[in-house]
Structures are given as structure tokens and as C-alpha cells.
C-alpha positions as CSV (number, residue, x, y, z in Angstrom):
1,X,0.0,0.0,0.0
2,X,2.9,2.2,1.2
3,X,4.3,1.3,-2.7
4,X,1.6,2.2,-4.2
5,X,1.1,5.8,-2.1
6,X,4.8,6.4,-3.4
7,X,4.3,5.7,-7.0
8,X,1.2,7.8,-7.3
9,X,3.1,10.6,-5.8
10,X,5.9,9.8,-8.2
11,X,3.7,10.0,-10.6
12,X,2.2,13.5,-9.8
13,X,5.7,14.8,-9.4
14,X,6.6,13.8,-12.9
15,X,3.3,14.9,-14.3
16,X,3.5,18.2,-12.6
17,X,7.0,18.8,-14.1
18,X,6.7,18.1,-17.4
19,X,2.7,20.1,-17.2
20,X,5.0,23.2,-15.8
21,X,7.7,22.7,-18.5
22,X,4.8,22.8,-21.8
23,X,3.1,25.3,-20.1
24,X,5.8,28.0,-20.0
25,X,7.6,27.1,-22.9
26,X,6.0,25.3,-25.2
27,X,1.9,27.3,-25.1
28,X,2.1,29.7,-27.9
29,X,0.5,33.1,-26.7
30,X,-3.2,33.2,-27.0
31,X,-5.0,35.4,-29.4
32,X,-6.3,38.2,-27.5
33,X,-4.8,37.3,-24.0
34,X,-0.8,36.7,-25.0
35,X,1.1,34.7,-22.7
36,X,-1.2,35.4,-19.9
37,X,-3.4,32.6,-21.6
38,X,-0.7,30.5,-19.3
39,X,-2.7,31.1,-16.3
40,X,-5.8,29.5,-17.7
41,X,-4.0,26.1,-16.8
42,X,-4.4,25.9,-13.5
43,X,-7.3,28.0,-13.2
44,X,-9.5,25.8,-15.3
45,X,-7.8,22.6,-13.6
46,X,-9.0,23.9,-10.2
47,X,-11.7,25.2,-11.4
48,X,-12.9,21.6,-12.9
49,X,-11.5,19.5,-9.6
50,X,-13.9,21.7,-7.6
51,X,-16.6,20.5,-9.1
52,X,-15.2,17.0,-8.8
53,X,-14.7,16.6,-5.1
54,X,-18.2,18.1,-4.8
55,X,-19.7,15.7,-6.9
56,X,-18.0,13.0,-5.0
57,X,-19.1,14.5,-1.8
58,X,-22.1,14.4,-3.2
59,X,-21.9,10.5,-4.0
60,X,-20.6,9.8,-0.8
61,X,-23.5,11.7,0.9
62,X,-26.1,8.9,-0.8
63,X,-23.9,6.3,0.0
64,X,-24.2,7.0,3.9
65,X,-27.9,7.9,4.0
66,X,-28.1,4.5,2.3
67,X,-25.6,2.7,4.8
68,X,-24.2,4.9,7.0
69,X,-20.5,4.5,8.1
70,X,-17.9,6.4,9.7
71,X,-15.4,5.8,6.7
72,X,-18.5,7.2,3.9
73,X,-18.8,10.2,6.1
74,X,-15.4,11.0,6.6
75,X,-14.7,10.6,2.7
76,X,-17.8,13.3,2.2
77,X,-16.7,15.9,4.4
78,X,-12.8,15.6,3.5
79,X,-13.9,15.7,-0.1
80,X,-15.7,18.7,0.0
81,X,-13.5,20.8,2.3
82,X,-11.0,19.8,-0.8
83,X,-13.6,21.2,-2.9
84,X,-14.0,24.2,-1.2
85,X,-10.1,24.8,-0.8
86,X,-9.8,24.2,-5.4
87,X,-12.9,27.0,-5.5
88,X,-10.5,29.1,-3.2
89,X,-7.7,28.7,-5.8
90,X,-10.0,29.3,-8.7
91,X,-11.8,32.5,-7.2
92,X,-8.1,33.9,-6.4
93,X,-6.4,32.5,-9.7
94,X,-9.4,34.7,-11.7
95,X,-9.2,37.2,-10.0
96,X,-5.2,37.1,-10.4
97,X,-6.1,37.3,-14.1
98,X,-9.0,39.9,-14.2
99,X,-6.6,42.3,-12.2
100,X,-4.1,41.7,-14.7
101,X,-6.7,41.8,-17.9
102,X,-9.4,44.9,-16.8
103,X,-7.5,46.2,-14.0
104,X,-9.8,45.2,-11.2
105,X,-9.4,41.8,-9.1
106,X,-13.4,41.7,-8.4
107,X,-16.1,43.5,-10.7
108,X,-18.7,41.0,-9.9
109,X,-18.6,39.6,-13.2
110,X,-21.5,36.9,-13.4
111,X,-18.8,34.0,-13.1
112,X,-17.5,35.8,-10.2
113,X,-20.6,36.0,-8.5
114,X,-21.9,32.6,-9.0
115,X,-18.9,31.2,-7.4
116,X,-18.8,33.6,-4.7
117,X,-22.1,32.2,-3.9
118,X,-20.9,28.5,-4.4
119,X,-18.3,29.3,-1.6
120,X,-21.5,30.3,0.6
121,X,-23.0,27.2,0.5
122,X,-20.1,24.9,1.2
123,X,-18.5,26.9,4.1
124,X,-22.4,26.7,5.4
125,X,-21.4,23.0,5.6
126,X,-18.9,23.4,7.0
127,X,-20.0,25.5,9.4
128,X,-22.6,23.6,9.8
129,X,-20.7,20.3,10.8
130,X,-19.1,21.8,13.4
131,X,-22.2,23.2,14.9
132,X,-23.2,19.7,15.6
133,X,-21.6,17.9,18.4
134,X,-23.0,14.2,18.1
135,X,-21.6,12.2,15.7
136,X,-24.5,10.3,13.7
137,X,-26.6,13.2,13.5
138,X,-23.9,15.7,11.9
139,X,-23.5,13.0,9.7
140,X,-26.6,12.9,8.7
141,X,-27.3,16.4,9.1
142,X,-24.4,17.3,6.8
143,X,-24.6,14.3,4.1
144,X,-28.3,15.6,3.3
145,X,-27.2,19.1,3.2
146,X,-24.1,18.2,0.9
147,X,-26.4,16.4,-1.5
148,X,-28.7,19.0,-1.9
149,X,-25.7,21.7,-2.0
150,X,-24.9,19.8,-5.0
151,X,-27.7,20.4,-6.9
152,X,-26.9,23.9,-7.0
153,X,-23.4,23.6,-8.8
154,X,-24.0,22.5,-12.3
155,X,-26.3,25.8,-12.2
156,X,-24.1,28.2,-10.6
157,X,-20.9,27.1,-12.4
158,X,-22.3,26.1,-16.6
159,X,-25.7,27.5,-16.7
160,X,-26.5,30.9,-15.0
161,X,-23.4,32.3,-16.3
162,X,-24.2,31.2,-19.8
163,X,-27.5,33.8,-19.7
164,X,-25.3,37.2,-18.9
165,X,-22.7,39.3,-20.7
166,X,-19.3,38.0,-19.0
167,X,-15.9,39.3,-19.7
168,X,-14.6,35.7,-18.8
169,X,-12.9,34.3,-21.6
170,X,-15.2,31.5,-23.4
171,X,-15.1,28.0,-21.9
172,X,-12.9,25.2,-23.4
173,X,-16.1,23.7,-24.7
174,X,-18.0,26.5,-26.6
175,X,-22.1,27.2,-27.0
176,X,-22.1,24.7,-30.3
177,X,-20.5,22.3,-28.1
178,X,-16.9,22.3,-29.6
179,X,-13.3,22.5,-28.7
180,X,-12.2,25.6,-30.1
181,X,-8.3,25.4,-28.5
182,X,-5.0,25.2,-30.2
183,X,-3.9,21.7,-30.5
184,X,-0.7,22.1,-28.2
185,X,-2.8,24.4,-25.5
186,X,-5.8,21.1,-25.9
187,X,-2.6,18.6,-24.5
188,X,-1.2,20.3,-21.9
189,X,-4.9,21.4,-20.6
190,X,-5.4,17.6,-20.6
191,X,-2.2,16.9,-19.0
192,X,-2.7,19.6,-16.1
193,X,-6.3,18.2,-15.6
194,X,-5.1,14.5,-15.2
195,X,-2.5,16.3,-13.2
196,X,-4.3,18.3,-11.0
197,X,-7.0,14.9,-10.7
198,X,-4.3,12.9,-9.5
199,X,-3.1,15.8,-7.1
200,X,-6.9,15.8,-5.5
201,X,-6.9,11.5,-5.0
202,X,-3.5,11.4,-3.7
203,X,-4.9,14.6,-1.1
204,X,-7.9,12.9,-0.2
205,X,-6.9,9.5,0.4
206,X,-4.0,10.9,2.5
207,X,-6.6,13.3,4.3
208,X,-8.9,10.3,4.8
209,X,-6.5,8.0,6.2
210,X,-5.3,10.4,8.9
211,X,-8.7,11.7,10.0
212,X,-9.5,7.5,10.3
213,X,-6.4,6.9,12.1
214,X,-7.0,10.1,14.3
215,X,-10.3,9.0,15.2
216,X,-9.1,5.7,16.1
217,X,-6.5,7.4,19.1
């Protein structure tokens, strides 16, 4: 197991150096944007993982309402306070690139505001969760919450923005449902997704296995 921990980090090591390397010096400069088109991969990565760990919160969340367990509600809550850390990165990554690209970090851009309100609802749960002393029913409490807190996301972070003027640069997949992307920028976005994927298992499973062992003492 211990093996298997290393070679996944390994892995992710490798991964992040050669994602690093492409980025900086093999991304040709975007048309309108330059070379600040470079900070688009690891905002979209993070942006993308945010909305993975909530879904697998979300997942997780069914899974003990179903049958609950210590281990299913540990995975939950670790997997969305991940979630909520990526949306952290993401909010300060744009804003990194709106101050460089209008001059102003925040302008409450309708991307900017939906996931302002997406970090709302999931420091509610957390906030929630340590509101509630006994065990089971914060579990419960917070796996019904998180499920529901889910069905807000695919709304706040691909629909409602779709409706309003944004200066955000258009998404990777555009309104006819295409990949409109240079074919080196397409790779190494790949690369720093699987990347930044592998980044938030290794995280996770690491976070999970402490909190169990913790619990355990």
C-alpha cells in the first residue's frame, strides 16, 4: 500500500514537471490574451476538480444515508472541504487574471458571482458540521445538506453564467458544443487536468486516512 502511495506521488511529481515545462515554454501566446493565456491552466484545472470533489461528496452523501458508516462520512466531508479549498484557488487564480486583464481583481462579473455564492453554501457546511456535536446526526445532518448543495453547482458554475454578458474568456467547450483550442494548449490542458485529478486523490486518500487513524486514538 505504502508502494503504491509512493508511485502515485511519483507519478504526480513527474506529471506536474513536465505540465510546468509545456506550459511555460511550449503554449504559444493566445490570441487576445498573450502569454497570460498560461494562467488559464491551473485556473480551469481547479476550477474543474472543484466540481469533482463536490460531486463526490455528493456520491458519498447517498452512500451513507443508504448505509451509513464512519469511513463514507469521513470521505464526504474531506472531499468537500478539498472542494472548497480548489474554488478558493479558482476564485483567487481569476481574479489574479482579471486584475491583470481589466484592472480590477473583483467586478462581480456573473462568473465571479456565482462562485462567490458557491463558496456560501459549502463553508455553510462546514460550518454547519461543526455546529453539531453528536456524531451520527452531523452525519446525517451534513450528508443531506451536501447532496442537496450539489444540486446547486451544475447551475451556478455552466448555466447561470451562460445567460449574462461576461468578460470571462469563453469556456474550453463553446455554445455549439466544440473544442475551439489550439492543439498544443488542448494537451497540456489535458495533462494539467489529469494532473491536478491525481493531485486531489492522492490529497484525499492521504486526508482520509489520517482523519480514520486520528479517530481511532
Amino acid at each position: 500500500m505504502k508502494g503504491l502511495e509512493k508511485g502515485l506521488w511519483l507519478l504526480i511529481l513527474l506529471l506536474t514537471a513536465g505540465t510546468l515545462y509545456a506550459v511555460f515554454f511550449l503554449v504559444p501566446p493566445a490570441m487576445g490574451l498573450g502569454y497570460l493565456v498560461r494562467i488559464a491552466f491551473f485556473h480551469i484545472p481547479v476550477a474543474w476538480i472543484s466540481v469533482l470533489a463536490f460531486l463526490v461528496s455528493a456520491i458519498y452523501a447517498v452512500r451513507y444515508l443508504r448505509q451509513p458508516s464512519r469511513h463514507l462520512d469521513i470521505v464526504g466531508a474531506e472531499s468537500a472541504r478539498l472542494g472548497l479549498i480548489f474554488v478558493l484557488l479558482a476564485t483567487a487564480s481569476g481574479a489574479f487574471f482579471s486584475k491583470l486583464t481589466w484592472g480590477a481583481y473583483w467586478n462581480w462579473d456573473p462568473r465571479q458571482t456565482t462562485i462567490f455564492v458557491l463558496l456560501l453554501i459549502y463553508v455553510a457546511y462546514l460550518t454547519l458540521r461543526a455546529a453539531i456535536p453528536e456524531e451520527k446526526r452531523r452525519a446525517r445532518v451534513a450528508a443531506i445538506y451536501a447532496l442537496f448543495s450539489f444540486l446547486t453547482v451544475p447551475f451556478l458554475v455552466f448555466i447561470i453564467p451562460r445567460f449574462y454578458f461576461s468578460l470571462h474568456p469563453s469556456p474550453v467547450i463553446n455554445g455549439s458544443g466544440s473544442i475551439d483550442m489550439d492543439p498544443i494548449m488542448l494537451k497540456v490542458l489535458m495533462a494539467s487536468l489529469l494532473d491536478m485529478t491525481l493531485i486531489y486523490i492522492a490529497v484525499l486518500r492521504q486526508r482520509v486516512k489520517v482523519k480514520e487513524v486520528h479517530h481511532e486514538t
